[in-house]
N, C-alpha and C positions, 0 to 999 in steps of 0.2 A: 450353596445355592442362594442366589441372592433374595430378600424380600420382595415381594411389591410393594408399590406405591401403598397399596390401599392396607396391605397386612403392619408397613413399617408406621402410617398413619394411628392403625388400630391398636397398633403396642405401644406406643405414646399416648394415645390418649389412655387408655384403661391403664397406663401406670402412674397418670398426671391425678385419672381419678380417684385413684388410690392413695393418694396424698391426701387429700380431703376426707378421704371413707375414714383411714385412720389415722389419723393425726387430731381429731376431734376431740374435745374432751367426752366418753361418754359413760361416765360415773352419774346413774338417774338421781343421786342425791346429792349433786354438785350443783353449785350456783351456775356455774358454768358449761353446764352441759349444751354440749354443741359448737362451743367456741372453738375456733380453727387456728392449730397455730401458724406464726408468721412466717416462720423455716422451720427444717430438719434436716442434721438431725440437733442444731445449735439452739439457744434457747427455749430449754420445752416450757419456761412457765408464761411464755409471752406469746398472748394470740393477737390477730389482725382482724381487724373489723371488714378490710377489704376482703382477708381472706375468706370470712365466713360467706361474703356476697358471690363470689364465686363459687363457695363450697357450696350455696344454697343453688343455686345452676348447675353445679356436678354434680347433685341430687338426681334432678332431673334425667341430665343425659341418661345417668347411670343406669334408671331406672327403664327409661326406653331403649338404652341397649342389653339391658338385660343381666351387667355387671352385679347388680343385686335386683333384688325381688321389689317391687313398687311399693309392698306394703311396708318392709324393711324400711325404705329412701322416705316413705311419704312420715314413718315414726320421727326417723330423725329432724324431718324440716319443722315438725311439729315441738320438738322438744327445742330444737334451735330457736325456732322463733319466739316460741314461749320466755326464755330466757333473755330474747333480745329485748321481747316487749313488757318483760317483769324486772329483769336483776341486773341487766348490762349498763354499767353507767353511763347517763348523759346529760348534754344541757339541752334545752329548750326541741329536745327528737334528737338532735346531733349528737352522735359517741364520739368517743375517745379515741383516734389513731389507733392505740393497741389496748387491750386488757389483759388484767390478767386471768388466766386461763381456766383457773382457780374460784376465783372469786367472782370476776366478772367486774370489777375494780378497774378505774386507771390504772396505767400500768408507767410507774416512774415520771409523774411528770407531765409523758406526753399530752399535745395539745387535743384541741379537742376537733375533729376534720370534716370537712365539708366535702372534700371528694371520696372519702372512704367511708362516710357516711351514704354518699350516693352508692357507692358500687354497692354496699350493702342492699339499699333498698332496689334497686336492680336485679341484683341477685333474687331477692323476697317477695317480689313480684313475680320474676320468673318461677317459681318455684310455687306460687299461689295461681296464676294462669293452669301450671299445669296438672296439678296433684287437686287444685279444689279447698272446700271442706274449709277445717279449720286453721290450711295454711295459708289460704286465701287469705280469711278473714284476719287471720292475723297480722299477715304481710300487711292486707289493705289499713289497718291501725295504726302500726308502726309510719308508714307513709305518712298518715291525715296527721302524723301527731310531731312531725316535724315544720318549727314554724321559717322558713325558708327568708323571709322577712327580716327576722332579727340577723343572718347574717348577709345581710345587704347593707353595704355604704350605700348611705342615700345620695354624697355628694358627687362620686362618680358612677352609680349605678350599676357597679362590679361586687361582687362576690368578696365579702372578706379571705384573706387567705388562711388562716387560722385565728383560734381561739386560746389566747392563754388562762388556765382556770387559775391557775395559781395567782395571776396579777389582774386577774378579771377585765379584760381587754382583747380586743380581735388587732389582729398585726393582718398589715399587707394586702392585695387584692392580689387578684384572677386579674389582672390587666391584660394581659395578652393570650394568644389563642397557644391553648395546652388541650389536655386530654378531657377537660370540663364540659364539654357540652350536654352530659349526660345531668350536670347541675341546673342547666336552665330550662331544660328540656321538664323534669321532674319539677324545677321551682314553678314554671311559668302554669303547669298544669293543677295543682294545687287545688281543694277542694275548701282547705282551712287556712292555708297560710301562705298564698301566690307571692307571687313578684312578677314585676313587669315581664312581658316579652323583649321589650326594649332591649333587657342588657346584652340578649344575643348581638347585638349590633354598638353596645359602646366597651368591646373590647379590640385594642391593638392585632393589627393584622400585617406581621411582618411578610414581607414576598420575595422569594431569592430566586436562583439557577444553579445546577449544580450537573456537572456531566451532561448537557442536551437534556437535564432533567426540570421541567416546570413550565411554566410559574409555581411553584410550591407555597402556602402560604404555613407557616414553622415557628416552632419555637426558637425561642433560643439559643439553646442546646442539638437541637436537633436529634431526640434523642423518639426511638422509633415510640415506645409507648405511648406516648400523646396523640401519636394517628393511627392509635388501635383500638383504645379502651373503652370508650363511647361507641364505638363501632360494634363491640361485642355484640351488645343487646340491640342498639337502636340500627336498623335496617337503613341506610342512608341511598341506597342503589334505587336509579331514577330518580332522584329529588336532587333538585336544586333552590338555594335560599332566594330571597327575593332580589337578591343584588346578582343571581345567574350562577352563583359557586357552586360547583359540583362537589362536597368536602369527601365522595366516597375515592374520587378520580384523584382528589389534593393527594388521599392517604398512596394511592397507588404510583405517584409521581415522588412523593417524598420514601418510599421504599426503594424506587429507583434509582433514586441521589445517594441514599442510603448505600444500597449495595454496589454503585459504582464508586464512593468515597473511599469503600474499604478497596475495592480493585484497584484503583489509584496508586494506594498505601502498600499495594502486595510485596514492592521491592525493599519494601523498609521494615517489614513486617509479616516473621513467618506463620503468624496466624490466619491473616487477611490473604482474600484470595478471590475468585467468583462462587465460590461453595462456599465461603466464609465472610459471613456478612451480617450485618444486622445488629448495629450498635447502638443500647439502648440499657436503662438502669440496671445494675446488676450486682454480684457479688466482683468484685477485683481482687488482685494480689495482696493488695496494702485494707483490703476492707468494702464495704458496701456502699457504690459509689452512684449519682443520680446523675453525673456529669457526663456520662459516656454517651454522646452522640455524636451525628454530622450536619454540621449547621449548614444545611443547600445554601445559604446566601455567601461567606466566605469562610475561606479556611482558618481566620485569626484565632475561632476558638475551637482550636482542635485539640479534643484531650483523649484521642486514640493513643493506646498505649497498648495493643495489642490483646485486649480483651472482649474476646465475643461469648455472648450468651446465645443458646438452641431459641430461648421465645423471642429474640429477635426478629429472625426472620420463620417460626413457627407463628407467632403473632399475626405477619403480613400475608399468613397463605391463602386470604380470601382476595388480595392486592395483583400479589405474582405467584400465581400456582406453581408453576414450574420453576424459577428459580428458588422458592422457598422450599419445594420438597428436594432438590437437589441438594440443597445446603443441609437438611434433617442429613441425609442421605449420606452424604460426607462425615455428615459427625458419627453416625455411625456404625459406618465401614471400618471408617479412620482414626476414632477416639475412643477408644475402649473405656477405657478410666475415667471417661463422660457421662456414663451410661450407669446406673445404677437403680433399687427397687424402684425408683418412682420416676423411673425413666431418664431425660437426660439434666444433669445435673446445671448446678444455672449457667456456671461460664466456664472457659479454659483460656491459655494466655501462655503460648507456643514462644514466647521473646524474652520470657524467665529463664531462670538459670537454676536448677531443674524448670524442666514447664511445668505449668502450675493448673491444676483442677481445683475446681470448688467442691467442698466439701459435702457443703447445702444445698437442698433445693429451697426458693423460696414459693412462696402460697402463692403472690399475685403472678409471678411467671409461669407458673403450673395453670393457672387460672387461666392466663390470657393464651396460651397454647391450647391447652382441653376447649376452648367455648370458639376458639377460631377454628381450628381443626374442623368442630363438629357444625360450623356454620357454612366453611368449605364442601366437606361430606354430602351434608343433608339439611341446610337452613335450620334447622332444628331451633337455637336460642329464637334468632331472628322471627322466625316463624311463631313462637310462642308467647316471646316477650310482646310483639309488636300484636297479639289481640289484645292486653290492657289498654284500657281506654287514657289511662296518663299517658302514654306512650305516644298513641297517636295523637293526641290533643295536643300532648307539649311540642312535636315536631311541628304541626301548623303553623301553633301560636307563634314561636320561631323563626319558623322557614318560610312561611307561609303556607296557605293552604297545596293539597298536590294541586287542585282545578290550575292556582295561580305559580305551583314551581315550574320556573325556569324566565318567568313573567319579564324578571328583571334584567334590562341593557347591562350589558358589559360580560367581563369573566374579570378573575381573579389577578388578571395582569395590570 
């Protein structure tokens, strides 16, 4: 007998959440207690700071659906935070991309991040709106004690793009429009360490077509993550910025480009199909790749190679309801060896010889599956992240006030 919509929903999420439940480190006499790692079942000693910011939201869900006991969920966000805001290394509030999971250390290297730094505090907010107490408070610390400022180029008024500690120097901006918005939204609202609202407005806004799909305004790559991740938490439905963009309508038009690039490709490619969709960062054949997307403006950079990931189009199901649970649907009627404890595994890639499944799941696809999923269901993050008052402050500051969205002539064309 086949599932429902709503039972094949709910075993995906409580298996996504279950990633996080265990995957933590939770040794109470670890430095790192609470750290989440980055994937499994590969690298156990390397956690994600992104990951913990989702883990700090699947706290939450967990605990209003009942997966564990509230008092259970609210321990752990307590000990997590605690560790974030005691032992987890950072520069000036900003962590490290990864730690170790162990110590709570850099972890090889890596730079020091401005967007996994946000989704963390994201997450630690969410998790302080809804539990209270001392996760509030703590969350709210961690927040005031990042100073948002130091990684601002003053001379183009964009976001550095990373920090290298090793050569003590920020590389690169946020020049164009990616998954960031969750960084000025956070900066601009600032209690200790603002930065202008301005830069929502001096980043690159590229504009394509792709299938009858757009104006779409995209990255690069075109890779679906970037018109999901900001969406997680900040409620975007009904608001438009002052220049008239509706960027919740951008994500649902660039899912649509998305999923008809890969129908396009179905004759070239026996992964791709209208159930198989949804190209975006993931594990591949040859290794972990950031490249995999569909650029709505042309096809020159098309690095489809026949690899789809389930949060692809799990990501976009607050976008296309229906085509995104058809696709779940397809993966698992039809991929068994997709499907494992913590539900579906990141990608699979049917134009290998054998076909090839991934091994891993990783933390931020688990992440942005469980919190979209549950923002589809029941508004649930939406609804909760969006009473912090940073939240709403920073979208004004931004977007402009609601009295004044939509104020502004034109659209995205």
């Amino acid at each position: 007998m086949a599932l429902s919509d709503d039972t094949l929903l709910e075993l995906e999420s409580k298996r996504s959440f279950q990633f996080f439940w265990e995957q933590a480190n939770t040794d109470p006499g670890s430095p790192g207690y609470g750290l989440i790692r980055d994937r499994a079942p590969g690298r156990p000693e390397m956690a994600s700071v992104a990951s913990v910011g989702y883990g700090l939201t699947a706290l939450a869900i967990g605990a209003e659906r009942e997966w564990i006991s509230r008092e259970e969920a609210d321990a752990r966000a307590v000990g997590t935070l605690r560790t974030c805001w005691s032992n987890a290394e950072h520069r000036h509030g900003f962590f490290f991309h990864f730690l170790d999971r162990d110590t709570a250390k850099q972890y090889r290297g890596c730079e020091v991040s401005v967007i996994d730094t946000a989704i963390c505090i994201c997450g630690a907010l969410t998790a302080g709106e809804y539990f209270g107490g001392e996760v509030k408070r703590l969350a709210q610390a961690i927040y005031e004690r990042v100073e948002w400022d130091w990684y601002r180029d003053p001379e183009t008024n964009q976001f550095y793009m990373g920090y290298s500690d090793e050569k003590g120097e920020h590389f690169g901006t946020w020049d164009h429009y990616a998954e960031q918005f969750m960084m000025y939204f956070l900066g601009a609202a600032s209690p200790t360490h603002p930065v202008p609202a301005s830069m929502f407005e001096d980043f690159v806004r590229y504009v394509g077509y792709y299938g009858g799909h757009g104006p779409v305004i995209h990255s690069t790559g075109g890779a679906l993550f970037v018109y999901q991740f900001s969406h997680a938490w900040f409620d975007f439905r009904g608001r438009r910025d002052r220049y008239g963009v509706d960027w919740y309508e951008n994500s649902v038009r660039a899912t649509l480009a998305n999923r008809q690039f890969c129908i396009d490709r179905a004759d070239r490619s026996k992964t791709f199909g209208p159930n198989a969709w949804g190209l975006t960062a993931c594990d591949g054949p040859r290794g972990y790749s950031g490249g995999y997307g569909a650029d709505p403006n042309t096809t020159k950079r098309d690095y489809a190679d026949g690899t789809i990931p389930p949060c692809g189009a799990a990501g976009s199901i607050v976008f296309t309801p229906r085509e995104s649970i058809a696709a779940l649907r397809h993966y698992y009627e039809n991929h068994p060896r997709l499907w494992g404890p913590y539900g579906f595994k990141d990608a699979f890639n049917l134009d290998e010889t054998p076909a090839w499944y991934a091994e891993d799941v990783i933390g931020i696809d688990k992440g942005i599956t469980l919190l979209m999923i549950e923002n589809y269901r029941t508004g649930f993050v939406w609804r909760h992240f969006m009473k912090v008052p940073p939240a709403r402050l920073g979208m004004d500051l931004c977007l402009g006030t609601e009295a004044d969205a939509g104020a502004g002539a034109g659209s995205i064309a």
